[in-house]
KEKE-3310 file (N, C-alpha, C; in steps of 0.2 Angstrom, whole numbers, plus 5000, padded with zeros to 4 digits):
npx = (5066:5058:5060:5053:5044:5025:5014:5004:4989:4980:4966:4954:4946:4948:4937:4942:4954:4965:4964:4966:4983:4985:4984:4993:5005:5015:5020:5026:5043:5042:5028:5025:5015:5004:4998:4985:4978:4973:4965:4967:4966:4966:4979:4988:4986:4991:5004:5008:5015:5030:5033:5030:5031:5027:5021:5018:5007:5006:4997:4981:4974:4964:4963:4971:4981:4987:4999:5006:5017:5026:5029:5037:5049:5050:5050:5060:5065:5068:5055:5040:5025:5008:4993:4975:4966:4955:4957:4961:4972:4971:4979:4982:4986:4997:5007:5008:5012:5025:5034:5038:5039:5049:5055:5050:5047:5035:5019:5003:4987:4972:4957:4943:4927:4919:4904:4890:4887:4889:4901:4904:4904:4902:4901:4913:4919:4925:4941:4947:4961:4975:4991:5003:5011:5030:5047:5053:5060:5053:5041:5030:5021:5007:4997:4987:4967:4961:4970:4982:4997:5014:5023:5038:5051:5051:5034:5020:5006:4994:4983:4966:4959:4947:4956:4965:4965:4965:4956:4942:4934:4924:4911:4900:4889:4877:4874:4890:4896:4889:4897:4911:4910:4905:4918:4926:4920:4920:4935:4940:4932:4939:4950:4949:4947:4937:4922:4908:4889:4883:4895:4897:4882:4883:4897:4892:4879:4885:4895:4885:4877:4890:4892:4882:4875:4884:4895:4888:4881:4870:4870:4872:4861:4850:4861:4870:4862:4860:4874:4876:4870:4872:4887:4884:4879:4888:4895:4885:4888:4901:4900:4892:4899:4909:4902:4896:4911:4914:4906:4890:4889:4881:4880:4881:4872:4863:4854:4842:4842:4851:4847:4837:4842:4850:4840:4833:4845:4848:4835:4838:4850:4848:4836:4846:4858:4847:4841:4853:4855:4848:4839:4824:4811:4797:4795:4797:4808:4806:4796:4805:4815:4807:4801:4812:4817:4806:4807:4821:4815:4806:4814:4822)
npy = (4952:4937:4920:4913:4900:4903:4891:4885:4877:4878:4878:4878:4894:4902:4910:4917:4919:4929:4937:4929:4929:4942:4943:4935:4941:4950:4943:4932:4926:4919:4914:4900:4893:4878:4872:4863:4865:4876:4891:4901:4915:4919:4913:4921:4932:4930:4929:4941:4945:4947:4939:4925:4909:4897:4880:4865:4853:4839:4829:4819:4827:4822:4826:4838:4833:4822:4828:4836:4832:4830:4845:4851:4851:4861:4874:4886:4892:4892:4888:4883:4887:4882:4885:4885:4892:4896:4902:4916:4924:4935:4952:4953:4940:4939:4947:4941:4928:4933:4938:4927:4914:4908:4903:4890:4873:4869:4877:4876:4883:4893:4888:4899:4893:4897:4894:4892:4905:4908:4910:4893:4890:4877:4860:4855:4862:4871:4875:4872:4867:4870:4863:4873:4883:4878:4871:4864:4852:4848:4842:4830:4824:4813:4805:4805:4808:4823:4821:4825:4832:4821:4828:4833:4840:4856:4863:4874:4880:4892:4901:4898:4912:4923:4933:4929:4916:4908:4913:4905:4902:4891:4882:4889:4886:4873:4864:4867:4858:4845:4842:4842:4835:4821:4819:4817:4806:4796:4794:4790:4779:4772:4767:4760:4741:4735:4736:4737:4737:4736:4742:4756:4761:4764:4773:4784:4787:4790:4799:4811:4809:4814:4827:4835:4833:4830:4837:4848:4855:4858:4871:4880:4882:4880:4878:4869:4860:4853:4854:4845:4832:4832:4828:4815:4810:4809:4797:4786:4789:4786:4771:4768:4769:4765:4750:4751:4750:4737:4728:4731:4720:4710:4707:4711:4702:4706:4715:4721:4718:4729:4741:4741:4742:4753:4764:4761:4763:4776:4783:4781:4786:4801:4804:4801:4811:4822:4823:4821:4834:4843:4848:4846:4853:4851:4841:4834:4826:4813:4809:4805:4798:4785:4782:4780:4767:4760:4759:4752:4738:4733:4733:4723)
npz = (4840:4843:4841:4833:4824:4818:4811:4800:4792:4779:4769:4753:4757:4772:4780:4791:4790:4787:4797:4806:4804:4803:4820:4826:4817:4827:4835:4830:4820:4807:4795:4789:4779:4776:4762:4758:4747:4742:4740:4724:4725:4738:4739:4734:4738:4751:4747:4749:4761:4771:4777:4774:4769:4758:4759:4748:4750:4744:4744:4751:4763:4778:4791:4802:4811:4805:4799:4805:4811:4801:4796:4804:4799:4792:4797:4802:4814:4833:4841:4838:4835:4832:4825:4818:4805:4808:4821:4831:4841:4854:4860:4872:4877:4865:4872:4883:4880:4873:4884:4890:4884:4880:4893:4894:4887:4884:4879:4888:4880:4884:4875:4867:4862:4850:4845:4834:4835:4849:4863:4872:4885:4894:4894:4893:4884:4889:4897:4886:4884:4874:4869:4857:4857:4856:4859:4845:4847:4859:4857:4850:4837:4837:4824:4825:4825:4832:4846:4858:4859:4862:4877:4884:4895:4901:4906:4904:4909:4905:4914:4915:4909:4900:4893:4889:4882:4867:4853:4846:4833:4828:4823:4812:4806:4806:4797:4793:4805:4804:4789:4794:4804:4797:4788:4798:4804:4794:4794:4806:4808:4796:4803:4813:4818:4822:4830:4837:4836:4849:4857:4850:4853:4867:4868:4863:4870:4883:4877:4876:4892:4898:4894:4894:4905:4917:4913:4913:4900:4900:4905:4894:4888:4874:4864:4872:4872:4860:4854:4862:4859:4844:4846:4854:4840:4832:4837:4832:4818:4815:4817:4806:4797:4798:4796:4783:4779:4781:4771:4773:4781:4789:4806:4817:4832:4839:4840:4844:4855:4861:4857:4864:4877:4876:4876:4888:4899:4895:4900:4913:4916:4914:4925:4934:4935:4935:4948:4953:4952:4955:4943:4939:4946:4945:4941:4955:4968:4975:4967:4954:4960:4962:4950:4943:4952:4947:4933:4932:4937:4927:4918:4921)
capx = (5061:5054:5063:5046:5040:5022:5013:4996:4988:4976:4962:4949:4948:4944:4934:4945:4963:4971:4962:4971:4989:4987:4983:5001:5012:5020:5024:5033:5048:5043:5026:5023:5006:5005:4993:4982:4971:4971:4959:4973:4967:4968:4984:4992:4988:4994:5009:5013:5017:5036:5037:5028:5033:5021:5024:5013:5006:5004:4993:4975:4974:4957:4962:4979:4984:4992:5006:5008:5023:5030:5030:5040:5055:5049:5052:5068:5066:5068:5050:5035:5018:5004:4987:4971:4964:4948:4958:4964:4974:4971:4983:4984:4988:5003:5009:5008:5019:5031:5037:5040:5038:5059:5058:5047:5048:5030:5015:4996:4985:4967:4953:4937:4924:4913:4899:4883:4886:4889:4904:4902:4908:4902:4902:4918:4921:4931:4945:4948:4966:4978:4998:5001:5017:5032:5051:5054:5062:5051:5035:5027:5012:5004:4995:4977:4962:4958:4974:4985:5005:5016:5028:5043:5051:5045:5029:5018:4999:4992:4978:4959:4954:4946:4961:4973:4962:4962:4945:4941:4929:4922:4906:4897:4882:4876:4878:4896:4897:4889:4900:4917:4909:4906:4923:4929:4919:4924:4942:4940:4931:4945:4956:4948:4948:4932:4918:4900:4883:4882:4901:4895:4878:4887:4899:4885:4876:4895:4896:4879:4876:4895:4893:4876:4873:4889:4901:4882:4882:4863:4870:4872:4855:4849:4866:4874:4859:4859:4881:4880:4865:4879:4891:4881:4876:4899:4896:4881:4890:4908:4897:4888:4905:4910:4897:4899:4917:4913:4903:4887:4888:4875:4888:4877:4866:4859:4852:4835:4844:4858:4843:4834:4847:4852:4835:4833:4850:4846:4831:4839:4857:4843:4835:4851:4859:4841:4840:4858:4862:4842:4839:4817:4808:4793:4792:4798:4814:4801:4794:4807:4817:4803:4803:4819:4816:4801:4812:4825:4812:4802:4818:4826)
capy = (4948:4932:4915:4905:4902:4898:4884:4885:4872:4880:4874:4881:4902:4902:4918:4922:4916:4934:4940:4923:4930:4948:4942:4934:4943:4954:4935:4926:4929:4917:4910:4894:4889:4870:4872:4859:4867:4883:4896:4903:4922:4919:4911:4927:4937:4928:4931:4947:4944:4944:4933:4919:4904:4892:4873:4862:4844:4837:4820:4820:4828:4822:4830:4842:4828:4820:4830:4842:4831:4833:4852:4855:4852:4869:4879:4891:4896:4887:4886:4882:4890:4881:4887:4885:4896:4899:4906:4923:4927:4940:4955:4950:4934:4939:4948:4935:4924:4935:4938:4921:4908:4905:4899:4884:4869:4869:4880:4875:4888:4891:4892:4899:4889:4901:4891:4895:4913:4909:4905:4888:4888:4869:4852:4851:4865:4876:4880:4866:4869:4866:4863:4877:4885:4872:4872:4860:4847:4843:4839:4824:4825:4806:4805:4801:4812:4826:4819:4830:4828:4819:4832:4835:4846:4860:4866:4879:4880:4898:4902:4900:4917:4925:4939:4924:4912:4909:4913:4898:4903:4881:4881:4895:4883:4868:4860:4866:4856:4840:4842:4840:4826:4816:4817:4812:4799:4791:4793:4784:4771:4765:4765:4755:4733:4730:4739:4734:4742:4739:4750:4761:4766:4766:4779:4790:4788:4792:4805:4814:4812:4817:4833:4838:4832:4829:4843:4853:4857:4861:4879:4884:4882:4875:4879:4865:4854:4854:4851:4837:4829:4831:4823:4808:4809:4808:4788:4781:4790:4781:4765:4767:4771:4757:4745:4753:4747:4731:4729:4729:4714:4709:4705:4712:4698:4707:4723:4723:4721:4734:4747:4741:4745:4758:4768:4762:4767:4784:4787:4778:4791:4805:4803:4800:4818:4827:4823:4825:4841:4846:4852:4848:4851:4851:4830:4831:4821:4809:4804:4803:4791:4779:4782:4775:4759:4756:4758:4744:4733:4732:4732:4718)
capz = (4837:4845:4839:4833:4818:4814:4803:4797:4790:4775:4763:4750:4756:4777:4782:4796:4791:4786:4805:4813:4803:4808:4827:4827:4817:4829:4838:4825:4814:4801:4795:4786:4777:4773:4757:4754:4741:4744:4734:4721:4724:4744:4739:4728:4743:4758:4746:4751:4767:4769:4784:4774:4767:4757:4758:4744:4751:4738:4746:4754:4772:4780:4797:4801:4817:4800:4794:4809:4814:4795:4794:4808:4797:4786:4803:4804:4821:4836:4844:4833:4836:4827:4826:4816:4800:4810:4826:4833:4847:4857:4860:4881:4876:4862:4876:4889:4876:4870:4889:4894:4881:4881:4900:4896:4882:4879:4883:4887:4882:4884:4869:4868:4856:4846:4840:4832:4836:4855:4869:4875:4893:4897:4892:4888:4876:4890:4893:4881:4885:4869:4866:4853:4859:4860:4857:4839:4848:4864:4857:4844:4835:4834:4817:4827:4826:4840:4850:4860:4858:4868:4876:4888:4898:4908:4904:4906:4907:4905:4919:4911:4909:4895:4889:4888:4878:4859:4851:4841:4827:4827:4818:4811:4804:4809:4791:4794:4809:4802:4786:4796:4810:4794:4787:4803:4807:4789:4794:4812:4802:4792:4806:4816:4813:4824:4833:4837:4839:4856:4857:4847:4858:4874:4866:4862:4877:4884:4878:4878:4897:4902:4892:4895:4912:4921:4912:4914:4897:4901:4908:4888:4885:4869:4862:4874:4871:4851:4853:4866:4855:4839:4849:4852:4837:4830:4835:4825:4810:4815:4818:4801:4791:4800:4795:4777:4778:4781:4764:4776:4783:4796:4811:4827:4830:4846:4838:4848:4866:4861:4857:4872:4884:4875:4878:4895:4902:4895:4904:4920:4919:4911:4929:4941:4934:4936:4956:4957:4948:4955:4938:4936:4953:4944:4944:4962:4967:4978:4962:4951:4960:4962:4943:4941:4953:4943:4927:4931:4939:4924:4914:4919)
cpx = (5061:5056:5055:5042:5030:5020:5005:4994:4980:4975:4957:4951:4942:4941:4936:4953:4968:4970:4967:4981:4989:4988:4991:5007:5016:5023:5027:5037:5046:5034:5026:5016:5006:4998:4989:4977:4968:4966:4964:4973:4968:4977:4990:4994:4989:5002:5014:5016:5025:5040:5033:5031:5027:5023:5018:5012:5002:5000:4986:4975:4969:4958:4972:4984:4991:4999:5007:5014:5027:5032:5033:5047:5057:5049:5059:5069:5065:5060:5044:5028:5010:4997:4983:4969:4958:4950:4961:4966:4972:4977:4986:4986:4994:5007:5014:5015:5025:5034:5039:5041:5044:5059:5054:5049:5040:5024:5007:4993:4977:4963:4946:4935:4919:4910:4891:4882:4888:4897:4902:4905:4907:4903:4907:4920:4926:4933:4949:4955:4972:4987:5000:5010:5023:5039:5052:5054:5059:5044:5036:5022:5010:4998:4987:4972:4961:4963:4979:4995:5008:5022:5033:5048:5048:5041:5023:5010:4995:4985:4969:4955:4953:4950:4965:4972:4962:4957:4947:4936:4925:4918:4901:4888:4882:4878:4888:4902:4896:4896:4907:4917:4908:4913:4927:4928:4922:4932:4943:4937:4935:4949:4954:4945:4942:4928:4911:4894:4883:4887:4898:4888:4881:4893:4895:4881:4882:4893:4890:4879:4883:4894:4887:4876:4879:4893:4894:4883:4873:4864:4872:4864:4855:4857:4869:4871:4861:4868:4880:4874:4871:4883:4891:4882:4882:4897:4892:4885:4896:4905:4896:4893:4907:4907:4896:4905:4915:4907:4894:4883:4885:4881:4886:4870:4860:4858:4847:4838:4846:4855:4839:4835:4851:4847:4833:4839:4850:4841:4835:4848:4852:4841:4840:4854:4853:4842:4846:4861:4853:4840:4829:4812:4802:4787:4794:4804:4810:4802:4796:4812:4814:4802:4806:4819:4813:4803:4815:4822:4810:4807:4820:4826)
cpy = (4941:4929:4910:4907:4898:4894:4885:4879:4876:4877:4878:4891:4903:4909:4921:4922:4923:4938:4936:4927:4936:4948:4941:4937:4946:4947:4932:4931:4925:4913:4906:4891:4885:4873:4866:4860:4872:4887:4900:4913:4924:4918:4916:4933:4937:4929:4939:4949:4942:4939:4927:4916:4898:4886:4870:4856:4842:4827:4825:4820:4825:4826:4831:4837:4825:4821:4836:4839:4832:4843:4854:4857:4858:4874:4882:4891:4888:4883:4888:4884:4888:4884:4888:4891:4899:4903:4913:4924:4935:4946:4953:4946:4934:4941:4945:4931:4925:4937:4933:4914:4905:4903:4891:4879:4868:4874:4878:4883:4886:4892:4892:4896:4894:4898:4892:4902:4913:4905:4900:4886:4883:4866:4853:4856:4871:4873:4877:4866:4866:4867:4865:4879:4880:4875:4864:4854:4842:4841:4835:4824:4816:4806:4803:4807:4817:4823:4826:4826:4825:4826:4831:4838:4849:4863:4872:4880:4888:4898:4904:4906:4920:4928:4936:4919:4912:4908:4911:4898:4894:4881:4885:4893:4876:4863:4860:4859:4847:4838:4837:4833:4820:4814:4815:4805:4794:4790:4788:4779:4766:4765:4760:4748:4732:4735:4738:4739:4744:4744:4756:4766:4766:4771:4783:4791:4790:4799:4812:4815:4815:4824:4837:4840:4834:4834:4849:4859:4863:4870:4883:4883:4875:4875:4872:4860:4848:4850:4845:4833:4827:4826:4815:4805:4803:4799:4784:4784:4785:4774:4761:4767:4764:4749:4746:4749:4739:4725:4730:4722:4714:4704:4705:4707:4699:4716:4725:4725:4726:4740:4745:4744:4750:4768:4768:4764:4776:4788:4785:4784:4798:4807:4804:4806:4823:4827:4824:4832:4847:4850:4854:4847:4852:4843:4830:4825:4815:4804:4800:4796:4785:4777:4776:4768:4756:4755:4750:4740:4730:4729:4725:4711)
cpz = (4840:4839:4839:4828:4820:4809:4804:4794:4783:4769:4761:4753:4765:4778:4787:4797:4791:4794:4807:4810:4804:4815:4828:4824:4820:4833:4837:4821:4808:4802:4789:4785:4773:4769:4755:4752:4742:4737:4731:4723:4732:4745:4737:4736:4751:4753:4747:4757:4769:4772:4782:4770:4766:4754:4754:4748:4748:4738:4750:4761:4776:4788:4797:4809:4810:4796:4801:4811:4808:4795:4797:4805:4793:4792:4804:4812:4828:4839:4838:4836:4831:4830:4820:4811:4804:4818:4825:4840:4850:4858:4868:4878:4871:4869:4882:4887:4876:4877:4893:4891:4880:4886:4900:4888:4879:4883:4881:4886:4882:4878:4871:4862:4853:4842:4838:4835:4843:4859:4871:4880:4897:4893:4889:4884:4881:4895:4889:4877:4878:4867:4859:4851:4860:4855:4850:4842:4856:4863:4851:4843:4833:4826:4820:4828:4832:4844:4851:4859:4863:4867:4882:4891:4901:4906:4907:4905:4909:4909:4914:4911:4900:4890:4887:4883:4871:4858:4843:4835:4824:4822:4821:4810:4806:4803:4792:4799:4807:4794:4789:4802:4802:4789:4791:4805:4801:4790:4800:4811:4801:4795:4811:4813:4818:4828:4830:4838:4845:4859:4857:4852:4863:4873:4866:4866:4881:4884:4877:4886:4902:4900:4896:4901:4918:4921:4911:4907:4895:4900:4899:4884:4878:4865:4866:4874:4864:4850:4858:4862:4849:4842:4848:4845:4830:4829:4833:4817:4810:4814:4811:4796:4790:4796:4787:4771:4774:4773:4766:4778:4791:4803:4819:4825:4836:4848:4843:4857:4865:4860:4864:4878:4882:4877:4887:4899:4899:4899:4911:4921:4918:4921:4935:4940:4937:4944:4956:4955:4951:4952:4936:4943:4951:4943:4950:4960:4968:4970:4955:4952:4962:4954:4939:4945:4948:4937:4928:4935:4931:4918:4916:4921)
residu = (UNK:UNK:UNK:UNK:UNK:UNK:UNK:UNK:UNK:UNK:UNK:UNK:UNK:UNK:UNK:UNK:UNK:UNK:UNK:UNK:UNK:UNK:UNK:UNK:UNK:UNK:UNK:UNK:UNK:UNK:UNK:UNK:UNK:UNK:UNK:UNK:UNK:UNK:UNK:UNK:UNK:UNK:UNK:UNK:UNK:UNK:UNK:UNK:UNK:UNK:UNK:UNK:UNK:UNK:UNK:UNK:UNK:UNK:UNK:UNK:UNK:UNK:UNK:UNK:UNK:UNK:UNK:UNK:UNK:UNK:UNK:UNK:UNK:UNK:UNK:UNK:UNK:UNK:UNK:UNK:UNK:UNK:UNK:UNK:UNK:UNK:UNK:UNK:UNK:UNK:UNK:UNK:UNK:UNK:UNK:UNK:UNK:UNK:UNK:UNK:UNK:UNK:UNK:UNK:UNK:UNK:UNK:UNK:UNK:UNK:UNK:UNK:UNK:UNK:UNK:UNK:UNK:UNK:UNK:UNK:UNK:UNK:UNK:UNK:UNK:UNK:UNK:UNK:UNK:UNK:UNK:UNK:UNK:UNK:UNK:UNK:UNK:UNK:UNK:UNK:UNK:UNK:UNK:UNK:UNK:UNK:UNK:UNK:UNK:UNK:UNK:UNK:UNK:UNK:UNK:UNK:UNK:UNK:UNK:UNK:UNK:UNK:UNK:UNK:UNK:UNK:UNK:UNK:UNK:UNK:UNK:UNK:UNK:UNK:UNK:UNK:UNK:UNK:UNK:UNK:UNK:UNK:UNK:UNK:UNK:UNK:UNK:UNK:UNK:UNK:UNK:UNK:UNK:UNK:UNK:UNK:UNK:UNK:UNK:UNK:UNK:UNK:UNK:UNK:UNK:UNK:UNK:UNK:UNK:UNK:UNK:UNK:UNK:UNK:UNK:UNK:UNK:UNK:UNK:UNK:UNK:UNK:UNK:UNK:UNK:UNK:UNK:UNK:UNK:UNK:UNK:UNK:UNK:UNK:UNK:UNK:UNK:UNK:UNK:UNK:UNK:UNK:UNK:UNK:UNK:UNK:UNK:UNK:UNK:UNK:UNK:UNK:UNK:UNK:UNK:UNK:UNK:UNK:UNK:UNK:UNK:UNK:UNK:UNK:UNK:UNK:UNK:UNK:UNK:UNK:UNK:UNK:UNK:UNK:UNK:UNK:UNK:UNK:UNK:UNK:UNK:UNK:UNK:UNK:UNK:UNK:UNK:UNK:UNK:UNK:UNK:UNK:UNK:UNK:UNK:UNK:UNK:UNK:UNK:UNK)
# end
């Protein structure tokens, strides 16, 4: 039997979570599922399971970065395996583990994103590599949103191929997706003491033409258009939570520029991707980048 427990982290009644605990059982000897605020009938029959153990957190989670470095203490075994309600391991990939996971202190693996019904193999979403696998005492979880651990020792990063990847079940519906970007953005809100409009579009323009353009988020079609549009979208909600905060008090006294330059560096990066990723030969490069001169002449 394999020395490593998992931790779950489980709320309301997920649609994949007794998949994600069949996937792993033959890998751990013990699993651990942090409740906060589970569905009592989901909860009666993850009791039958004799390798589990249910911990109550008894305060408000808003993301599982927050208590992942508590739970470690409710772990028997030496090495901790965490993993998500809406994941599932593949069999190659218990495999892969259960034959090596004792020679290293922490293990990268890869995950697939399964969003709106589809793999998402650009902008960013593969092989969207995550520390999962690890021995108790060489990693830290910092309490900050989407952040990766600090870790130590030797590590081990599993090669990006499909049979080895964790299948990530993300977001099923686009409501889904807005839902949990807004309780995000409310959480990075109140943690930050200052951030302006013009931060904030340059964020969002950020990160829209890295994913789209750069990380050729293009190559998922409208699937990679639709997520790096969301994306952007993450930092006017942080901005606006932000602005919320602050009881909205009027503070950006250079709104009109910060939208100005906000649309023209759009069309002017929009523009320098297209000729360099040669993605619309139908305006001719010729005439796009005379386009773009006559953009920042006119601009500025």
């Amino acid at each position: 039997m394999n020395e490593i427990s998992a931790i779950i982290v489980v709320k309301d009644n997920p649609p994949h979570l007794f998949k994600t605990i069949q996937s792993i059982d033959s890998l751990v000897k013990q699993i651990v599922i942090a409740d906060i605020g589970i569905n009592p009938l989901t909860l009666s029959k993850l009791k039958e399971n004799k390798k589990l153990k249910v911990v109550r957190i008894k305060k408000d989670v808003q993301y599982v970065e927050l208590i992942r470095e508590e739970l470690k203490q409710h772990a028997s075994c030496e090495y901790i395996l965490y993993i998500d309600p809406d994941e599932v391991f593949p069999e190659s990939l218990i495999q892969h583990l259960s034959s090596s996971y004792y020679k290293y202190a922490y293990i990268k693996i890869p995950r697939r994103n399964i969003i709106f019904g589809k793999w998402i193999e650009h902008g960013r979403w593969w092989p969207d590599y995550q520390v999962r696998l690890f021995k108790k005492t060489m990693v830290t979880w910092p309490k900050l949103l989407h952040t990766q651990p600090q870790v130590s020792g030797n590590g081990y990063t599993i090669e990006p191929k499909k049979e080895y990847a964790i299948i990530h079940h993300n977001y099923e519906s686009v409501d889904e997706f807005i839902e949990k970007a807004t309780r995000y953005a409310k959480s990075e809100a109140n943690e930050i003491s200052s951030f302006s409009l013009g931060e904030a579009l340059k964020k969002a323009l950020s990160e829209f033409t890295s994913r789209y353009f750069s990380d050729e988020g293009y190559k998922d079609g409208m699937h990679g258009f639709v997520l790096s549009f969301l994306q952007m979208f993450y930092y006017f909600l942080v901005y606006v939570y932000y602005w919320e905060k602050t009881r909205f008090v009027q503070t950006d006294t250079s709104i009109i520029h910060d939208v100005h330059h906000f649309f023209k560096q759009g069309m002017l990066e929009s523009n320098y991707w297209i000729i360099k990723k040669r993605l619309d030969s139908s305006f001719g490069t010729i005439k796009r980048k005379l386009h773009m001169e006559l953009t920042k002449l006119l601009s500025s």
